[in-house]
N, C-alpha and C positions, 0 to 999 in steps of 0.2 A: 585172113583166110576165111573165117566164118560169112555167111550170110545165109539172108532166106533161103537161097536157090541149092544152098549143101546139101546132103545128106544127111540125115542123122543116121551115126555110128552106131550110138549104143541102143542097140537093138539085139535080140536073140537070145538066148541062155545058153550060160557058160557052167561051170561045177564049179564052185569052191572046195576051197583044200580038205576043209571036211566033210566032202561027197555032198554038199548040198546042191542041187540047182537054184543058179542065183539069175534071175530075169534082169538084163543089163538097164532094161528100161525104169529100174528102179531107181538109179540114178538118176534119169532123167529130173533138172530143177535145183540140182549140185552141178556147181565148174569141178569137173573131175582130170584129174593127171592121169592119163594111162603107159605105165611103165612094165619092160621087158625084163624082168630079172634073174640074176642068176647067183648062188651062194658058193661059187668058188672061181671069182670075178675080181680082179684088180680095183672095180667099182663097187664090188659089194659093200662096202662100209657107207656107198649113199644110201642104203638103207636106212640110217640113222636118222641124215638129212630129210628122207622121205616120212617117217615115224616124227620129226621134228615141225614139219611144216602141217603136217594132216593133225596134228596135236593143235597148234596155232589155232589153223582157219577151219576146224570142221562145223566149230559153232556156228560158222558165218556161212553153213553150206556147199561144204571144201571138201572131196575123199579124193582117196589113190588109190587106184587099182594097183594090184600086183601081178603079173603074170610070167610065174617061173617059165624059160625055157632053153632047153639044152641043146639050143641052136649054133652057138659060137663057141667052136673047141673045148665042148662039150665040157662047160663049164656048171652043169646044172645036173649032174651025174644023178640025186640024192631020190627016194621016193618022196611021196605026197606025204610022209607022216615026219621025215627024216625034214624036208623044206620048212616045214610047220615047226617043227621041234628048234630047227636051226636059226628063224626066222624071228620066233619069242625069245628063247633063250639069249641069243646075240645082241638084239635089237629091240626087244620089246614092242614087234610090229603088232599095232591094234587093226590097222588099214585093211580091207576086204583083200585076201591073197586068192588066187582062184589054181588049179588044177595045172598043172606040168601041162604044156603046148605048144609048139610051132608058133612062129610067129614068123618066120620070111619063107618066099617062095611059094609055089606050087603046093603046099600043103597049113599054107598058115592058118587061123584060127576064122572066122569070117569077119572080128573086130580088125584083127591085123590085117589084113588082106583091105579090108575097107578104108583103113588109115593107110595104107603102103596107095591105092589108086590117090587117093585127094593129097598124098605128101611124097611118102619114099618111106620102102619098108625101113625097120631100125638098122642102123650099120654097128650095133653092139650092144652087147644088154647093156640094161637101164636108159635105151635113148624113152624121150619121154613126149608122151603128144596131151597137148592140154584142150579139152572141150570144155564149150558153155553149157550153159546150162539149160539150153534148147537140145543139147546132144550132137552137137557140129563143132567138126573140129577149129581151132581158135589158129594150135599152130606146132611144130614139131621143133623139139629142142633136141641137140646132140645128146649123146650115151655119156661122155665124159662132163657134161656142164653138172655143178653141184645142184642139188637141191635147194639150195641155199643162194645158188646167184643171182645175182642183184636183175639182171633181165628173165629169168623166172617167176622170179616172186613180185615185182612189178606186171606183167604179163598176167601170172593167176588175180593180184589185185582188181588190174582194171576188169578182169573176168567179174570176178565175184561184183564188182558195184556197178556193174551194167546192166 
């Protein structure tokens, strides 16, 4: 899916969880996973998987975004301090968490909205879109695929050594 002629997504500034403004372009030169999350989600335990893999490959120039959002049967109820709280304690997330957001429709974030034109908004939290490290998108994996499966992490691999 990537090539010259893509977009780069990561672009604009987003807030992280603790109110900082984080310029997405800092990324830019990391293959980055950008994931939709939510802490009271049938999937929420790939948080694990996500804190597993960013632990792996960040040496090798690997993060994950996180972007809580209480977009699907409002599974993401919790404040910015309450997702933080819930996020460490459960999980030990070190990964960049950024600010409760939209992510489909009409009102999504302008990262999402820019992955939903070049793919399909997420159809549930934690669907996951993987960029190079030019900042264009590689490719979109379902909500339900592990963090851990075997076309994921071959996917971010060839990411990262290209």
């Amino acid at each position: 899916m990537s090539d010259s002629e893509s977009p780069v997504v990561l672009t604009g500034t987003m807030n992280r969880l603790n109110g900082s403004p984080q310029d997405l372009g800092e990324f830019l030169g990391n293959v980055t996973l950008v994931v939709n999350t939510a802490s009271k989600c049938g999937l929420t335990p790939q948080f694990e998987g996500l804190q597993a893999i960013y632990s792996q490959k960040k040496e090798e120039g690997f993060t994950v975004l996180g972007f809580p959002a209480n977009d699907f049967m409002e599974q993401e109820p919790g404040s910015t301090d309450e997702i933080a709280e819930f996020c460490q304690i459960n999980y030990g997330v070190e990964f960049p968490m950024f600010e409760k957001t939209t992510v489909v429709g009409e009102e999504a974030n302008p990262l999402f909205a820019s992955l939903a034109d070049l793919s399909e908004q997420p159809e549930w939290n934690f669907a996951k879109y993987l960029i190079d490290r030019d900042g264009r998108l590689v490719a979109k994996f379902p909500a339900p695929m592990n963090p851990d499966d075997e076309e994921l992490v071959t996917a971010i691999e060839e990411a990262l050594s290209a």
